[in-house]
C-alpha angles and dihedrals in degrees: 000000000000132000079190095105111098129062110326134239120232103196101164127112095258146050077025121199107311107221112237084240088061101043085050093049096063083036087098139092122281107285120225100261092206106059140356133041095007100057096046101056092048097088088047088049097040096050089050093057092063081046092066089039087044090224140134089196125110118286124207115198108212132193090231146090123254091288094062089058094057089055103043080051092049097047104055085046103051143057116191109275096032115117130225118203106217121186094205118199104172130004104287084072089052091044089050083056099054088051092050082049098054089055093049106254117128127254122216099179115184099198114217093185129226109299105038138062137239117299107211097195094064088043073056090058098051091049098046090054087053096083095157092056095239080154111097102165141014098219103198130178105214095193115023111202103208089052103020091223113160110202131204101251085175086065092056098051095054090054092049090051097040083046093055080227108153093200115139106251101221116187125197110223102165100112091045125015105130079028112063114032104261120175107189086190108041099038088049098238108165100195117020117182125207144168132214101234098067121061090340083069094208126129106281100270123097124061125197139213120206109184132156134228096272086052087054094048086054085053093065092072092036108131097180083066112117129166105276095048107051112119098204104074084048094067097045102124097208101041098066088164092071087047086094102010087244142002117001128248092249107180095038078053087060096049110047090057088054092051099040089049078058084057108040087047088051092046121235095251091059095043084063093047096044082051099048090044099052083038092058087042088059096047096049094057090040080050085058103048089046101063092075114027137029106289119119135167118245100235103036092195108078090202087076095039116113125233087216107056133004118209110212133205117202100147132226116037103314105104075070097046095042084047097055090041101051089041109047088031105044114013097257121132119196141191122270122226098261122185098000105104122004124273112276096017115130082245104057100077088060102085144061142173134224118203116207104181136134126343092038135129141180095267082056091052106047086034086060100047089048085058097047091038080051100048084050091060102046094050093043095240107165112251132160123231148266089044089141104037080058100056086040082056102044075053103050096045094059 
């Protein structure tokens, strides 16, 4: 028997929960692409876009997923031959680094591993080494979603200006951006990437490019550029037509203004608390359960948790076994370990990830850790107490 039936959860780190006024507003006919109403709403979109980078820099809408945002961004940066320093701490910086690859340009990683952040002093090292400047960018990924590791970008950018290293600082914003506080200007972040399907909580299809004017003038010598990924023509504010090289992507169009206008009505600054508040909810009853049993969070310093996904370690095979429960039982999907053991290992089935990004409140989250506390409890897997009365607490303190 299954309590399944009802409205599911998608609790996974991507496509996150997709808002009703989102789903109505791409509920419409097929808009004309070469005049009217479309036209008209791209220099408000547009313009809130920069709101949720918190940038006054230069933004290129693509037709593409998050990868596609790595390589348009790539691709107005490099030249074959040229090399990018990445501080990898989980698999997407490794994954950035197969696609750079592919178009020549050489990879230091300096591999962090699964559990810790960025140290910037070793990132101070690498640059420092590099006394002919072959570096041309710094790729990072601030959130990575297989670990949830949240990593310091302002630290970055102090070592490359105490260092004198021109090196394009590029941060990778897709798992969290309207989640973690993230400021593109202030922090000094030169290239930021972004989807639409996290924290934008929009169906997976449109990728942005936030870059600034030092980004563009390395553009100039870029010689991975091809048509389809310039960013320039995409910023031309009179052709819209070359804002997406072709037909526009109408109905995410749509969309995204929906869900921006959600934003803008709730106020950035209260979309970061809401996020930090439900996030600390789900690690204190994570905390709970796991002071008697095997549950343990991925990144054990708070301070480098991020308010958008949590990695979770619970050995064996039961992150397998907890997924397919709370799943088939109770209509909650969550998110598989991806990238922490290989596939096939004993150990890969131990693992698994929530994501907690944009359409959540405070009802979802304690909803969701009911299931899983639930699911625990069905499958005997050891777990101490008050999970629960922790998160509520968390909750009722805010």
């Amino acid at each position: 028997m299954s309590l399944a039936n009802g409205r599911p959860y998608l609790a996974i780190p991507g496509p996150s929960v997709i808002p009703d006024a989102v789903l109505r507003a791409m509920h419409r006919a097929a808009p004309n692409i070469y005049t009217g109403e479309l036209h008209e709403m791209m220099p408000e979109l547009v313009a809130d876009l920069k709101y949720v980078a918190q940038t006054e820099q230069h933004c290129a809408i693509y037709i593409a997923n998050g990868h596609g945002g790595w390589e348009a961004a790539l691709a107005n940066m490099l030249s074959p031959g040229d090399a990018v320093l990445i501080p990898a701490t989980g698999r997407f910086g490794h994954t950035w680094s197969d696609m750079s690859a592919a178009l020549g340009v050489e990879n230091r990683i300096i591999d962090f591993g699964l559990r810790s952040p960025i140290d910037a002093e070793r990132v101070r090292e690498a640059l420092v080494e590099d006394r002919e400047h072959r570096i041309k960018a710094v790729l990072t990924v601030y959130v990575d979603t297989s670990t949830g590791i949240r990593n310091d970008l302002e630290a970055l950018r102090r070592v490359l200006d105490e260092t004198g290293h021109p090196a394009l600082l590029v941060a990778d914003c897709i798992a969290c951006m309207g989640c973690d506080r993230f400021e593109m200007d202030a922090w000094g972040v030169d290239v930021a990437i972004t989807g639409s399907q996290k924290g934008l909580m929009t169906p997976p299809g449109l990728a942005f490019v936030f870059y600034n004017d030092k980004a563009d003038r390395v553009r100039e010598n870029a010689r991975c550029v091809t048509h389809y990924w310039d960013w320039r023509p995409r910023t031309d504010p009179v052709d819209f037509y070359r804002h997406f090289d072709g037909t526009a992507p109408t109905h995410h169009l749509f969309a995204l203004r929906a869900a921006l206008d959600m934003i803008r009505e709730e106020g950035l600054e209260q979309v970061m608390r809401r996020h930090a508040i439900l996030a600390r909810a789900l690690w204190a009853a994570f905390d709970g359960w796991g002071a008697e049993g095997p549950i343990e969070i991925n990144m054990a310093d708070p301070a480098y948790r991020s308010h958008a996904v949590t990695a979770i370690r619970i050995g064996g095979d039961n992150g397998d076994r907890l997924r397919a429960w709370c799943e088939q039982k109770a209509g909650v999907t969550l998110g598989i370990g991806l990238g922490m053991a290989p596939p096939g290992s004993p150990e890969a089935g131990g693992f698994f990830r929530v994501g907690h990004m944009g359409h959540i409140n405070a009802h979802m989250t304690m909803g969701l850790l009911g299931v899983i506390q639930a699911g625990l409890k069905a499958l005997d897997i050891p777990h101490g107490p008050g999970g629960l009365d922790a998160a509520a607490s968390v909750c009722a303190e805010a």
